[in-house]
N, CA, C and O atoms as a GROMACS GRO file, in nm:
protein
  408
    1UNK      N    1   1.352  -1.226  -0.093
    1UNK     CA    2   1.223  -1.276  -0.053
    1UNK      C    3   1.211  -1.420  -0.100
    1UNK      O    4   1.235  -1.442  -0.219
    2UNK      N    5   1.172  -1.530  -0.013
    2UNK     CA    6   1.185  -1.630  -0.063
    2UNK      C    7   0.973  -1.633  -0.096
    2UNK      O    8   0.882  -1.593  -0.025
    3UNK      N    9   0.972  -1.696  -0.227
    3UNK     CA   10   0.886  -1.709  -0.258
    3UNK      C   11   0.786  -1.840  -0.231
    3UNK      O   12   0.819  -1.952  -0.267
    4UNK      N   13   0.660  -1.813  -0.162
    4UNK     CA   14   0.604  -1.926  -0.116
    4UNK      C   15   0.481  -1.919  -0.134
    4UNK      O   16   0.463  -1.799  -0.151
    5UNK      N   17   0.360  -1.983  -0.143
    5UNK     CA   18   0.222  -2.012  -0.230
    5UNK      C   19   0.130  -1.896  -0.100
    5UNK      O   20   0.010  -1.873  -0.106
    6UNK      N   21   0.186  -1.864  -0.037
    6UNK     CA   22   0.126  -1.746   0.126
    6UNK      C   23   0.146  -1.602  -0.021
    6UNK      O   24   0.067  -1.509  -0.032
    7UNK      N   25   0.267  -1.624  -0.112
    7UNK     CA   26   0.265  -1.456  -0.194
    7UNK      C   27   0.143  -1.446  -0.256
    7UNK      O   28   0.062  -1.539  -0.252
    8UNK      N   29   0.121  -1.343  -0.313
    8UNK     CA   30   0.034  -1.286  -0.385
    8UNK      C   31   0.088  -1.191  -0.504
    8UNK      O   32   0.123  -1.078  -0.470
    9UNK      N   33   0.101  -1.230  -0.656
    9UNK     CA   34   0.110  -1.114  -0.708
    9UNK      C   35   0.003  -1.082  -0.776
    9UNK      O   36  -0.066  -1.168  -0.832
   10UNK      N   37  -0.021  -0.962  -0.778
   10UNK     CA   38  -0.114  -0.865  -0.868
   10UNK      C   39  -0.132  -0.792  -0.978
   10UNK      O   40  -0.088  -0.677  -0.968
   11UNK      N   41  -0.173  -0.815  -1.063
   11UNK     CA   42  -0.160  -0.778  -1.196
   11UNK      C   43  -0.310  -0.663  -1.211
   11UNK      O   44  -0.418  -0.715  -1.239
   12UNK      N   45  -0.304  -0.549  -1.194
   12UNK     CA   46  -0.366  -0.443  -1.195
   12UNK      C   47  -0.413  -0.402  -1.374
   12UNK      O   48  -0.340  -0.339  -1.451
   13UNK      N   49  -0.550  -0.458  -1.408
   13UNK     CA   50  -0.602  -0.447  -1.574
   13UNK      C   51  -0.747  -0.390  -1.561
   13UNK      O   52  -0.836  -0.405  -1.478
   14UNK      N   53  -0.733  -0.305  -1.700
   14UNK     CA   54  -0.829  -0.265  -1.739
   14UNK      C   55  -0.833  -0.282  -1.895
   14UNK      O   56  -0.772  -0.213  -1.977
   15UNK      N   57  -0.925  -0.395  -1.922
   15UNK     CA   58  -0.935  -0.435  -2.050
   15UNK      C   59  -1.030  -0.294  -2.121
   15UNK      O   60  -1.004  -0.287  -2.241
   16UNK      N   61  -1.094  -0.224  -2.092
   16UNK     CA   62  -1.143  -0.150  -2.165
   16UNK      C   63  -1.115  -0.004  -2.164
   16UNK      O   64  -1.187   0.089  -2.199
   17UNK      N   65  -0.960  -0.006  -2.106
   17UNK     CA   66  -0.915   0.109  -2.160
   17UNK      C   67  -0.900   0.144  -2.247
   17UNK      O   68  -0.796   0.084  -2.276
   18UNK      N   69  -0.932   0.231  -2.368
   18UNK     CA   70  -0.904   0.305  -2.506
   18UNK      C   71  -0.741   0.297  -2.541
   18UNK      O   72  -0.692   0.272  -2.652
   19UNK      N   73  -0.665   0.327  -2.409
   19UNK     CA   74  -0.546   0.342  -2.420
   19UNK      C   75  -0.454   0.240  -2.423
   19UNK      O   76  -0.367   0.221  -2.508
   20UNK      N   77  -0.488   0.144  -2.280
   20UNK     CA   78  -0.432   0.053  -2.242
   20UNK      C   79  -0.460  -0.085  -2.244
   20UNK      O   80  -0.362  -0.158  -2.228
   21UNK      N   81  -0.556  -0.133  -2.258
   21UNK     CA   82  -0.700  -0.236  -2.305
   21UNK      C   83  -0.592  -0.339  -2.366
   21UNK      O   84  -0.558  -0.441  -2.306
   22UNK      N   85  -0.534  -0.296  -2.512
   22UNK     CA   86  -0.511  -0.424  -2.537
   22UNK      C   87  -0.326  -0.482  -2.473
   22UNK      O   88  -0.274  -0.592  -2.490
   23UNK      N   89  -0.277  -0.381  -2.414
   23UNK     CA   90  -0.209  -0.459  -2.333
   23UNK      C   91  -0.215  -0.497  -2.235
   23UNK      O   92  -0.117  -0.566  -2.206
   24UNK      N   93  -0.290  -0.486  -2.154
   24UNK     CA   94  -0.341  -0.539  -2.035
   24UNK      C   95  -0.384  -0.664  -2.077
   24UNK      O   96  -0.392  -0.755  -1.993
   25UNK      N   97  -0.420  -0.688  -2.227
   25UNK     CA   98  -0.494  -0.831  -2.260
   25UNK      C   99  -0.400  -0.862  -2.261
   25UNK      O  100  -0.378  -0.930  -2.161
   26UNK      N  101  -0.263  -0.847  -2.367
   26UNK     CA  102  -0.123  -0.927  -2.398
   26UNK      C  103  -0.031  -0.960  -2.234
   26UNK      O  104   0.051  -1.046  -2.203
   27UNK      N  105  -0.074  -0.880  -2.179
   27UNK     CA  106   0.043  -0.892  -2.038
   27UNK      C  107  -0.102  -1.035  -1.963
   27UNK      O  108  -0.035  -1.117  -1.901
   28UNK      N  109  -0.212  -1.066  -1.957
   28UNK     CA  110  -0.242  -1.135  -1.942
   28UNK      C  111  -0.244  -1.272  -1.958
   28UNK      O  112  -0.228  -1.354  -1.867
   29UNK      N  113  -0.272  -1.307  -2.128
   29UNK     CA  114  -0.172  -1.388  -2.228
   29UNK      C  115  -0.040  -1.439  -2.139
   29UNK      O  116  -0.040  -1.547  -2.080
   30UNK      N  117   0.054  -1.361  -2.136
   30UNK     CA  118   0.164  -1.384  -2.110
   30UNK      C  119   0.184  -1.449  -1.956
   30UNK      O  120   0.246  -1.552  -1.931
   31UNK      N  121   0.128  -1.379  -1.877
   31UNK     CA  122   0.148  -1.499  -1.722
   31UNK      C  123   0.014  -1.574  -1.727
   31UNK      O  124  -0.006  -1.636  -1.622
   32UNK      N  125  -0.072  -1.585  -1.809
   32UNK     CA  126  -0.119  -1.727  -1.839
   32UNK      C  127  -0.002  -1.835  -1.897
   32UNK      O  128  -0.023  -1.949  -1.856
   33UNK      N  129   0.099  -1.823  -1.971
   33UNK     CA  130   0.151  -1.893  -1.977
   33UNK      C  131   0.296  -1.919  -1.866
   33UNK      O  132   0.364  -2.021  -1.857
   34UNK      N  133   0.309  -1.798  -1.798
   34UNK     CA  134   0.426  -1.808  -1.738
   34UNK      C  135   0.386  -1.874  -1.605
   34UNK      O  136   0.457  -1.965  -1.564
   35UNK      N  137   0.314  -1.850  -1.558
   35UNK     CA  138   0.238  -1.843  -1.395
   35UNK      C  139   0.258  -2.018  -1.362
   35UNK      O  140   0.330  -2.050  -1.268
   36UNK      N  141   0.188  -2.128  -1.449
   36UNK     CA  142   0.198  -2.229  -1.397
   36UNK      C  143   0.322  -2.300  -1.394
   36UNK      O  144   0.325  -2.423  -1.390
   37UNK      N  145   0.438  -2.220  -1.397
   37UNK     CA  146   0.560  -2.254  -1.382
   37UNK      C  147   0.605  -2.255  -1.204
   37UNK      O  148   0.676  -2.330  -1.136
   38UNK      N  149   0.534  -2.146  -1.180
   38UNK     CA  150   0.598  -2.096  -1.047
   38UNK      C  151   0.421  -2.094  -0.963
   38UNK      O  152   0.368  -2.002  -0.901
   39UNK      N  153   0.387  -2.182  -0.983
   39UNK     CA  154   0.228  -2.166  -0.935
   39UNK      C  155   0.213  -2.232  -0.773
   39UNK      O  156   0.118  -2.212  -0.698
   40UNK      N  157   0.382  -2.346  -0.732
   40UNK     CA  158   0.372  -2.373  -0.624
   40UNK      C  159   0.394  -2.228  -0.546
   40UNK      O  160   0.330  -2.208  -0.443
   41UNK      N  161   0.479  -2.135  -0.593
   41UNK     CA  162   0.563  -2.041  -0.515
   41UNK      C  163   0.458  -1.919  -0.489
   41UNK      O  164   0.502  -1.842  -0.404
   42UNK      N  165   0.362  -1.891  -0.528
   42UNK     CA  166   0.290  -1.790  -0.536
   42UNK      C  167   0.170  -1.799  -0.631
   42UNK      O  168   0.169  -1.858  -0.740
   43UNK      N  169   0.044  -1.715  -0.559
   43UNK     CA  170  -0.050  -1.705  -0.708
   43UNK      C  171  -0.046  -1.578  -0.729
   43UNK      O  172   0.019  -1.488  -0.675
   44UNK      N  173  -0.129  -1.579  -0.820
   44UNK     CA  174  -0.168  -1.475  -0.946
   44UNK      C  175  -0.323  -1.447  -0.941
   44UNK      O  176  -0.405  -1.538  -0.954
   45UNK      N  177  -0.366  -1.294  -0.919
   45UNK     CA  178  -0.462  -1.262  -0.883
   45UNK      C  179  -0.478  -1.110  -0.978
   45UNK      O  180  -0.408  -1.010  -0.960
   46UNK      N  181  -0.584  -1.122  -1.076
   46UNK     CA  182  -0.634  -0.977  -1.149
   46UNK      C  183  -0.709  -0.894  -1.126
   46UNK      O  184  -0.826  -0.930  -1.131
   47UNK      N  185  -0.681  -0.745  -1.088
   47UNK     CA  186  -0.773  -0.673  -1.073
   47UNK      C  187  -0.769  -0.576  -1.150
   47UNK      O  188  -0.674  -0.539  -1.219
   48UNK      N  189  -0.900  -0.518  -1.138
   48UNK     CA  190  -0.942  -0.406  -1.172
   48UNK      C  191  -0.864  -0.294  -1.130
   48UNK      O  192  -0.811  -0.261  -1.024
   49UNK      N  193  -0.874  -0.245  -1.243
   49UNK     CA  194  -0.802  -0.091  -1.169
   49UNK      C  195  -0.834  -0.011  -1.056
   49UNK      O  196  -0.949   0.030  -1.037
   50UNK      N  197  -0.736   0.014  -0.977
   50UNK     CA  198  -0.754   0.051  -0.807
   50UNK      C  199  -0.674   0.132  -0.771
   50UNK      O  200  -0.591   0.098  -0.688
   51UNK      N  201  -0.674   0.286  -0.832
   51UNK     CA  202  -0.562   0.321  -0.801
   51UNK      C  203  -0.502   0.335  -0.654
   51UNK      O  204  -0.382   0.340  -0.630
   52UNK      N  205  -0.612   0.341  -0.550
   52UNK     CA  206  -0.586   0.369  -0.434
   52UNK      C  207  -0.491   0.210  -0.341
   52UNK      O  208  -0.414   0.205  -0.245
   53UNK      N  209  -0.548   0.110  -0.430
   53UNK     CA  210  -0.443  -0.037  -0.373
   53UNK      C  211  -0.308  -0.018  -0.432
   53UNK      O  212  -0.201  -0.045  -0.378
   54UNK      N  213  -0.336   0.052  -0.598
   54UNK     CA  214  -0.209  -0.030  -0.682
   54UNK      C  215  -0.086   0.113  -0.571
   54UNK      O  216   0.033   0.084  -0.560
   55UNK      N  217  -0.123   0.206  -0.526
   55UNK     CA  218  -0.054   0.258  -0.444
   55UNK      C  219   0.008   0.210  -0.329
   55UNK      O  220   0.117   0.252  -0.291
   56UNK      N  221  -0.066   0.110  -0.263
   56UNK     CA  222  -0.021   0.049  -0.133
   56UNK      C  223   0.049  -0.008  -0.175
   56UNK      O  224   0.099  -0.077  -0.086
   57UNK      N  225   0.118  -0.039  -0.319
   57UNK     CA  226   0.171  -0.148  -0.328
   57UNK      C  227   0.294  -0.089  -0.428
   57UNK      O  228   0.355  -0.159  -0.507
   58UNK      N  229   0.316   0.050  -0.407
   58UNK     CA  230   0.433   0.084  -0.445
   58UNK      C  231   0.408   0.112  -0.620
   58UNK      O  232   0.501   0.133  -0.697
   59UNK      N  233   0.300   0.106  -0.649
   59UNK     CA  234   0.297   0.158  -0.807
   59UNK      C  235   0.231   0.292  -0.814
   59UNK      O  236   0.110   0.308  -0.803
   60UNK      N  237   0.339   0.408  -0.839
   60UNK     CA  238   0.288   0.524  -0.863
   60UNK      C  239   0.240   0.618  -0.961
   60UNK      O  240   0.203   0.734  -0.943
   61UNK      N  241   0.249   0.528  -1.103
   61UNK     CA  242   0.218   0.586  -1.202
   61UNK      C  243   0.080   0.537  -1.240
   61UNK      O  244   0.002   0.474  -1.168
   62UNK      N  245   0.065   0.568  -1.340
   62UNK     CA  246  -0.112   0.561  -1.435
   62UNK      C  247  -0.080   0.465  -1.494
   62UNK      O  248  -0.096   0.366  -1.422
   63UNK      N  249  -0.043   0.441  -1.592
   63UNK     CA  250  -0.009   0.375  -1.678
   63UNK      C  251  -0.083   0.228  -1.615
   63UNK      O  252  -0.090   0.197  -1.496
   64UNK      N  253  -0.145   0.136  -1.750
   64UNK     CA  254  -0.167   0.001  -1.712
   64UNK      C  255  -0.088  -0.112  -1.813
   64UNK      O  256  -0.038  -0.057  -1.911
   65UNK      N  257  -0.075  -0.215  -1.808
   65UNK     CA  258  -0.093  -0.277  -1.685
   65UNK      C  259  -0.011  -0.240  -1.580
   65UNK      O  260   0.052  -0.135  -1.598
   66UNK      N  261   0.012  -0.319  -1.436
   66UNK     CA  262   0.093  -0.281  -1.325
   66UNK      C  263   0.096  -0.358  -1.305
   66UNK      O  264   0.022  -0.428  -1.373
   67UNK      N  265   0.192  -0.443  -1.180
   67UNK     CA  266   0.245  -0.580  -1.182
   67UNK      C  267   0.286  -0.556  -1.033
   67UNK      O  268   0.326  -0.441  -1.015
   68UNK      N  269   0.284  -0.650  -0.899
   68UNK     CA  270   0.332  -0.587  -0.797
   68UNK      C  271   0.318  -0.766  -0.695
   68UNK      O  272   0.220  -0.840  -0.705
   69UNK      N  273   0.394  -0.786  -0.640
   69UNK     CA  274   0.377  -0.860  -0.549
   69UNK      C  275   0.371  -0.840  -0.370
   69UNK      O  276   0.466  -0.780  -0.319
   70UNK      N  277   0.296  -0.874  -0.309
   70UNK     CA  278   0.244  -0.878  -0.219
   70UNK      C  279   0.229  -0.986  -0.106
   70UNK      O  280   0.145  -1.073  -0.131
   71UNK      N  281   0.288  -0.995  -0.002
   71UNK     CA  282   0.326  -1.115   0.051
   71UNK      C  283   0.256  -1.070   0.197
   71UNK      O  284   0.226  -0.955   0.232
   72UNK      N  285   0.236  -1.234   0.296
   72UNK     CA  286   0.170  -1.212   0.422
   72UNK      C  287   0.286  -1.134   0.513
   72UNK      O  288   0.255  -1.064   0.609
   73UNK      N  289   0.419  -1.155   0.470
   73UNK     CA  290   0.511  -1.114   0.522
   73UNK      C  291   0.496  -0.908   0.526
   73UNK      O  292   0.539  -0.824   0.605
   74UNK      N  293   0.438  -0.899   0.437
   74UNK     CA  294   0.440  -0.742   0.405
   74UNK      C  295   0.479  -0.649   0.340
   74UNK      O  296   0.451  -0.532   0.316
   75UNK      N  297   0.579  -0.755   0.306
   75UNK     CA  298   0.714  -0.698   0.159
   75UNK      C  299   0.675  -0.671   0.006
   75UNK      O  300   0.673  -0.764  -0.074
   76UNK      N  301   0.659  -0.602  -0.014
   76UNK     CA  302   0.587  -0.541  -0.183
   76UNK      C  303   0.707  -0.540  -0.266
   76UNK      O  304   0.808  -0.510  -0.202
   77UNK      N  305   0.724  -0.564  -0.391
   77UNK     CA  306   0.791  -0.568  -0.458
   77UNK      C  307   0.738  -0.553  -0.616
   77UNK      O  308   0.686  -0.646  -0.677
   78UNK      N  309   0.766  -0.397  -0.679
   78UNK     CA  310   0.699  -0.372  -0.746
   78UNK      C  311   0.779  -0.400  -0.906
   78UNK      O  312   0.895  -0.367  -0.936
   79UNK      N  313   0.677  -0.470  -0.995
   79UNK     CA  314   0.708  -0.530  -1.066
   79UNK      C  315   0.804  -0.337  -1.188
   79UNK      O  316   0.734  -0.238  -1.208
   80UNK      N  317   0.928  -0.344  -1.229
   80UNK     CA  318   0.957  -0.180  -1.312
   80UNK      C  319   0.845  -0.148  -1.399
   80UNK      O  320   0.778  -0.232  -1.460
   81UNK      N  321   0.829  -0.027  -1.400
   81UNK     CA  322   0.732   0.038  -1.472
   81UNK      C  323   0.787   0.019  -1.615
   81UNK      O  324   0.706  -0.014  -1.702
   82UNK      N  325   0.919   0.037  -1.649
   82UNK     CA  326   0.952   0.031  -1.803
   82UNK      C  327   1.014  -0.088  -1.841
   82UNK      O  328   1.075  -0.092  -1.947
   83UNK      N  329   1.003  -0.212  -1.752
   83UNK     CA  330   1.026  -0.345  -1.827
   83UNK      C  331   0.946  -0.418  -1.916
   83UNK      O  332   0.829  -0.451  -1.894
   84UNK      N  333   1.001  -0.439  -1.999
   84UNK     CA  334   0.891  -0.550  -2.080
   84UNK      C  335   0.831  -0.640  -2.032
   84UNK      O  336   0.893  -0.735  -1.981
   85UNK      N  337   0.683  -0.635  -2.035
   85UNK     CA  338   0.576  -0.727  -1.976
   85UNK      C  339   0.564  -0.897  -2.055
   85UNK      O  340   0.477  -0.977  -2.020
   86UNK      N  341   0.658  -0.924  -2.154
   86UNK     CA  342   0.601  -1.064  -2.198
   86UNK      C  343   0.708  -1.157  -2.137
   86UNK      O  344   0.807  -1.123  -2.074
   87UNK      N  345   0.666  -1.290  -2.170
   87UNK     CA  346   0.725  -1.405  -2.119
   87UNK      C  347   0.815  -1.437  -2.053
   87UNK      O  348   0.826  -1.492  -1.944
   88UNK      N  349   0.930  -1.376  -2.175
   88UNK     CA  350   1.048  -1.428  -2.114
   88UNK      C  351   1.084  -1.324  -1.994
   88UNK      O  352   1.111  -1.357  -1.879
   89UNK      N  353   1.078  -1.195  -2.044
   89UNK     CA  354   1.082  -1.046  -1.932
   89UNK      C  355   1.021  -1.153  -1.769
   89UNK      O  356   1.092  -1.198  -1.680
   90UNK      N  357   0.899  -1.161  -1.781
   90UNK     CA  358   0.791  -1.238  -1.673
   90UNK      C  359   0.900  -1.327  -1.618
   90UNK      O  360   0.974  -1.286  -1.529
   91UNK      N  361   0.915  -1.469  -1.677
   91UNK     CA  362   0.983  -1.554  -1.649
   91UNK      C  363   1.115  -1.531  -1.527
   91UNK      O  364   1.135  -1.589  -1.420
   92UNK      N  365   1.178  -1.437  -1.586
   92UNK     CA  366   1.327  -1.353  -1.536
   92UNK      C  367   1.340  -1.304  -1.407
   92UNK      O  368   1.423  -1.326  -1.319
   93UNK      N  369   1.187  -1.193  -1.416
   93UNK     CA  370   1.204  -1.138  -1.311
   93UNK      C  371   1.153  -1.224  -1.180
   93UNK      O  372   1.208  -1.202  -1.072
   94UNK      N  373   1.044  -1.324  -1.191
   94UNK     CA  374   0.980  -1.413  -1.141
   94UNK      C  375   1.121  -1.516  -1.079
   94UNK      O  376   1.124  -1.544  -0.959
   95UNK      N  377   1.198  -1.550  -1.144
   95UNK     CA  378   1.297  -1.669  -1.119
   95UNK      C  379   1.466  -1.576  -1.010
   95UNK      O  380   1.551  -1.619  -0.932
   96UNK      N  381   1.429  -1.412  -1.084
   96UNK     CA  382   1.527  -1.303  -1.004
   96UNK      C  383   1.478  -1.310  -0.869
   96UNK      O  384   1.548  -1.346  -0.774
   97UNK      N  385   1.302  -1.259  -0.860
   97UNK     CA  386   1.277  -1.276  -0.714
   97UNK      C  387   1.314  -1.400  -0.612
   97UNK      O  388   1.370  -1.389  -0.503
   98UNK      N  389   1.286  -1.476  -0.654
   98UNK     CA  390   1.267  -1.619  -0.595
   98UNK      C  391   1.430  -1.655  -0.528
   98UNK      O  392   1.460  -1.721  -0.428
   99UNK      N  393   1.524  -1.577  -0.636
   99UNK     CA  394   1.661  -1.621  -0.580
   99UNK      C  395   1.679  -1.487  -0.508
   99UNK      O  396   1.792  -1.440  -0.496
  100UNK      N  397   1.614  -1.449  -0.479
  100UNK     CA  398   1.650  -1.253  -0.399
  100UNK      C  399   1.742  -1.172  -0.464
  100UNK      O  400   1.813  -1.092  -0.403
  101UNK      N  401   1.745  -1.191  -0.604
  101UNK     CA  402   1.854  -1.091  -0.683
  101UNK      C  403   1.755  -1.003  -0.673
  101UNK      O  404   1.818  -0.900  -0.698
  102UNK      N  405   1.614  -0.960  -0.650
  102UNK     CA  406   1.560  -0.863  -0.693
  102UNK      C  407   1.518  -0.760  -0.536
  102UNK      O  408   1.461  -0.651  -0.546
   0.00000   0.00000   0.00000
């Protein structure tokens, strides 16, 4: 997928989960700092928990945060459920897509 400012990824948070709250804050943190790297190629858009979208978009578990990109093209590409959500993890997979290793 070549990545172009038309993508959309989605970062699916609920800061006041009991459970999940404060990583949804840290995975936030983290593509605050990663995002304006790659900010020509795509934005970055937060929502609320949805389970019925974060489905359209290929995330089938509970668990928060969720991570998923979304393009006009139609192509979803869902960020792994058991990868590490900080920086450099971000950075990787962000720079994997862009070259279509992912």
């Amino acid at each position: 997928m070549e990545l172009s400012g038309r993508n959309m990824f989605i970062a699916f948070v609920d800061f006041t989960h009991p459970k999940y709250g404060q990583k949804c804050k840290e995975v936030i943190r983290a593509l605050n700092e990663v995002t304006p790297i790659f900010e020509m190629h795509f934005k970055v858009f937060y929502s609320d928990d949805d389970k019925v979208q974060r489905r359209l978009l290929g995330i089938t578990w509970d668990e928060l945060p969720a991570l998923a990109f979304n393009t006009l093209e139609q192509q979803i590409l869902t960020y792994p459920k058991d990868r590490a959500m900080d920086v450099d993890s971000l950075k990787t997979w962000f720079k994997n897509v862009g070259q279509g290793k992912v």
